[in-house]
N, C-alpha and C positions, 0 to 999 in steps of 0.2 A: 504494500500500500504506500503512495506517493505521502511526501508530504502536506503535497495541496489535500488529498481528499480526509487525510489527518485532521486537517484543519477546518475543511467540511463538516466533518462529523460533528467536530466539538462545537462549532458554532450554530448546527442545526440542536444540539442535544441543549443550549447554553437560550435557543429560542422559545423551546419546548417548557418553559420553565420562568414565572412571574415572581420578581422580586417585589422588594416592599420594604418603606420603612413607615415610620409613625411619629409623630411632635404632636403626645399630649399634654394637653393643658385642662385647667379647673373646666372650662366652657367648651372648648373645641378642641377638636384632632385633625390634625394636618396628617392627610395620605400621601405618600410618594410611591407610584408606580412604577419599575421599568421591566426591560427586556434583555437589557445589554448595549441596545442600539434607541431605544426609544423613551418616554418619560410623560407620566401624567399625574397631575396633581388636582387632588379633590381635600373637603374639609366635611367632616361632619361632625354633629353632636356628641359632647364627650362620653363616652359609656352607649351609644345608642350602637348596639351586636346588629342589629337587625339590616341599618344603613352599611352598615362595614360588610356583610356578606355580598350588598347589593352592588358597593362598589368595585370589590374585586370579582364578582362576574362580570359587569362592565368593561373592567380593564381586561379581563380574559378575552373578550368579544374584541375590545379597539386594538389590542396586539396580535389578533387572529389565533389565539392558542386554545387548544379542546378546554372542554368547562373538565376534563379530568388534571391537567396539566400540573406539577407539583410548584406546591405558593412555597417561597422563604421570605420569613419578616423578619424585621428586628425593632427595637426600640430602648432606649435609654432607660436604664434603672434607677425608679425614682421614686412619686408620692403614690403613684400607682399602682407597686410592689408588683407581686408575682402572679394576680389573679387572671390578667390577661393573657398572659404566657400559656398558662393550664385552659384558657379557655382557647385558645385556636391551636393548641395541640390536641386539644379534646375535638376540634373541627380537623383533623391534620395536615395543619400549616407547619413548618417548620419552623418554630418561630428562637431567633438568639436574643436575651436582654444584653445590651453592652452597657460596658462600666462607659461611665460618661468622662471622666479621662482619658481618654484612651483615643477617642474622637480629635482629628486633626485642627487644628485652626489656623487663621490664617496671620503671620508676624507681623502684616506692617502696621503700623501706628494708627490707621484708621480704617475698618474693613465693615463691609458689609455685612448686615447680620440681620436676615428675616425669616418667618418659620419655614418658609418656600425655600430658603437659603442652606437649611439646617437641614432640612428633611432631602434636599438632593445629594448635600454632602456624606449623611451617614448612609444612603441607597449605594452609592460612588463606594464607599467603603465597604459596604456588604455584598457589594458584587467581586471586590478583589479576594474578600476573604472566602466565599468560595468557589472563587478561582481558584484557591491552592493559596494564597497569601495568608498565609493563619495570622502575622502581627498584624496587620491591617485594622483589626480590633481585640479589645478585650472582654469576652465573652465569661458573665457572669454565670457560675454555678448556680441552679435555681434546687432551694430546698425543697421540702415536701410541706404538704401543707400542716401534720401533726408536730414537724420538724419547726418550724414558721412560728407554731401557736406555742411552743413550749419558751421561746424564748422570751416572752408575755411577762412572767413569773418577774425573773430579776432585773426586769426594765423597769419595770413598776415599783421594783423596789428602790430601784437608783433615783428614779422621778421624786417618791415619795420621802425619801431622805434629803434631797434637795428643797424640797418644799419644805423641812420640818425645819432646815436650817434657815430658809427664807423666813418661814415664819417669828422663828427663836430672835434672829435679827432685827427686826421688825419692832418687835415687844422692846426689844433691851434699847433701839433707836427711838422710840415714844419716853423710854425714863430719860435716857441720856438727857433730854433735849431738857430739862428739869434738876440736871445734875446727881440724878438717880444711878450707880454703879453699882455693879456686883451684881445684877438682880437676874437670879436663874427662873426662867420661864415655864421650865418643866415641872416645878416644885409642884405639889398634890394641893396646897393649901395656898394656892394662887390670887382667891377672892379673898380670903381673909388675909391674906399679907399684904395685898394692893394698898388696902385700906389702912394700914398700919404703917407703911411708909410716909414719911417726912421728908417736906424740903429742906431748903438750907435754912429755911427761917420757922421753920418749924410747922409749917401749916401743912393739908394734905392736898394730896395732887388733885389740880384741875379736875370735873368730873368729864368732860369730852374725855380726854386721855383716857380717866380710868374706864368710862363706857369701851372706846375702841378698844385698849387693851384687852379687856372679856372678852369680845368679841374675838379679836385676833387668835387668842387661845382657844376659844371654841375650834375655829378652824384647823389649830396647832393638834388639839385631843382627837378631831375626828382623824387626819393624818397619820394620827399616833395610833389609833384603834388598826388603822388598815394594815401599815406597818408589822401590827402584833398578829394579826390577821393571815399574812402571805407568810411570815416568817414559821408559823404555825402550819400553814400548808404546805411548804417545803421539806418541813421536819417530818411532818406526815409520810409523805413521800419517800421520802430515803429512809425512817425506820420501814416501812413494805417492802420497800425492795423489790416489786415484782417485772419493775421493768429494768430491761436492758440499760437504758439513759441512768438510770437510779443504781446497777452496777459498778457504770463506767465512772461517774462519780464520787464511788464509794473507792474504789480502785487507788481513782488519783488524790484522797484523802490520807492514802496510809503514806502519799509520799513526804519529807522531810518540810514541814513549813507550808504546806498545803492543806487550806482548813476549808470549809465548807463553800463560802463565799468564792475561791480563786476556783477551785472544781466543779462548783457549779458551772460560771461563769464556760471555762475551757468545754466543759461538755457540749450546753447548750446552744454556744454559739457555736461551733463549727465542729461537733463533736459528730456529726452526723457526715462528715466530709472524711475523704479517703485521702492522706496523705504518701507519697511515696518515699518523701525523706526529708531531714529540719528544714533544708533550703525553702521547700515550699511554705512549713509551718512560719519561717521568719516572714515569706514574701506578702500570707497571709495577714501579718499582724503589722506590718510595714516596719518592719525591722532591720530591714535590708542596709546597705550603705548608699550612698550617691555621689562616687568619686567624679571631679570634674578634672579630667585631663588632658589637653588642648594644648599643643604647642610646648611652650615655656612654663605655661599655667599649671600647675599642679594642687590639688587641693582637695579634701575631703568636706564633705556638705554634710554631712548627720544623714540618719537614717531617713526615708524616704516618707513614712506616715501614711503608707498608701494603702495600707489596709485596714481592720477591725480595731478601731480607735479602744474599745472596752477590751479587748484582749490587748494592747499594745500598752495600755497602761496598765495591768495587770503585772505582766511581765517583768514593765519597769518596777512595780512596787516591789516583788518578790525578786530581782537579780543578785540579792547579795549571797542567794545560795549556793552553798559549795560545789564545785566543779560537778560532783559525781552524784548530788542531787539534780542539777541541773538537765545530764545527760538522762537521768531516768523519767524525768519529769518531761523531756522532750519525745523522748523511746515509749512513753504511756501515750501520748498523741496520736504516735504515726499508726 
């Protein structure tokens, strides 16, 4: 077989075949259609399945391809998540989420930038990548959906400890402003101490302040119930033991300096992911380095941050572990 008809084939099999990317947004979805050679852009309703079936048989029809012909989408990983990916693979679309770094931009100083702009550029990109160009993008591993909902647990608790500290702040920034110090928020006997603080001249605090104050702590205790709440379904949890997840958790518990919160953590979020060796676990957590070497220029930038910001400060919290916990603690991962 000739070159030429080499080349025939791949471009007949390359026709055979409707790409696609997606720019959604809160209101609308920008469609990007092509072929290889050709390109069409439509918008519909954000979330409307019904319009999105109609347009890619449309597009099937204006590029002249069988209504069987095989679709590949992609789109950006974002407020979206993962729900649309599961739903036009459950249609079978071929669909990649790409990390949205990964996506090219253009250097100079003032560039063009519209959804119609965006949505051609990542089509451009998903047509090289399969072509055979695998860096072309970075194609997001999409979890499962039990996998997705378990990570719920200690997000919630990160939120809600942050709030407890906004709150606690709050409270102590209403005495401050009064000359009031020292004053712990959490104490049990909250109302009746309010009342028994003194200013500098001896009289009792404004009663606005001390209303908000109450108030503030109400908010601070329901926080505080939740808190007591998840951390109690956690414990649940891993005393049962009946699942795998609650295993692998317990597992990387017995290792040196490794307490509930850091295994959790390791498990839930990417515990569920098949590692081949550390390299990938650093690249995961952006751990990596980011030498700049150019010419004369030599220089190390810090690690790159490109991955799972909750596991990457993890890590950093827990690094002063010794060499040979370190290595088991990596070797429980993969």
């Amino acid at each position: 077989m000739s070159n030429t008809q080499v080349t025939q084939e791949k471009s007949n099999t390359r026709s055979a075949e409707l790409y696609m990317s997606y720019e959604l947004a809160n209101k609308e979805w920008k469609l990007c259609f092509g072929d290889g050679s050709k390109e069409r852009y439509r918008g519909i309703g954000a979330g409307d399945l019904e319009r999105l079936e109609e347009e890619i048989s449309k597009a099937k029809k204006r590029f002249g391809l069988p209504d069987d012909a095989r679709v590949v989408s992609c789109y950006e990983a974002g407020r979206d998540g993962f729900w649309l990916h599961r739903y036009l693979s459950e249609k079978g679309i071929e669909n990649f989420v790409v990390d949205p770094a990964s996506i090219e931009v253009n250097r100079r100083k003032r560039r063009a930038k519209t959804d119609r702009l965006d949505g051609k550029k990542l089509l451009r990109q998903l047509l090289r990548y399969c072509g055979g160009e695998k860096k072309a993008l970075s194609v997001v591993r999409v979890p499962g959906v039990m996998e997705e909902d378990e990570r719920h647990l200690h997000r919630e608790l990160e939120t809600l400890k942050k709030e407890r500290n906004i709150h606690c702040n709050r409270i102590r920034s209403f005495l401050i402003l009064h000359g009031v110090r020292n004053f712990s928020p959490m104490r049990k006997d909250f109302d009746q101490y309010l009342e028994l603080v003194r200013l500098w001249d001896g009289s009792a605090l404004p009663p606005e302040i001390k209303e908000r104050a109450k108030r503030e702590r109400e908010r601070l205790s329901m926080v505080q119930d939740q808190l007591v709440a998840l951390v109690k379904k956690r414990t649940g949890i891993l005393r049962s033991g009946e699942s795998d997840s609650a295993k692998r958790v317990k597992q990387l518990m017995s290792l040196k300096a490794i307490g509930v919160e850091t295994a959790w953590k390791y498990e839930k979020e990417f515990g569920w992911r098949k590692f081949r060796n550390r390299r990938e676990v650093g690249n995961l957590a952006g751990l990596c380095g980011t030498p700049y070497d150019s010419g004369d220029s030599s220089r190390e930038q810090g690690i790159s941050k490109a991955g799972n910001r909750r596991i990457r400060s993890m890590m950093v919290e827990i690094g002063d572990l010794d060499p040979v916990s370190a290595r088991k603690q990596a070797n429980a991962m993969v």
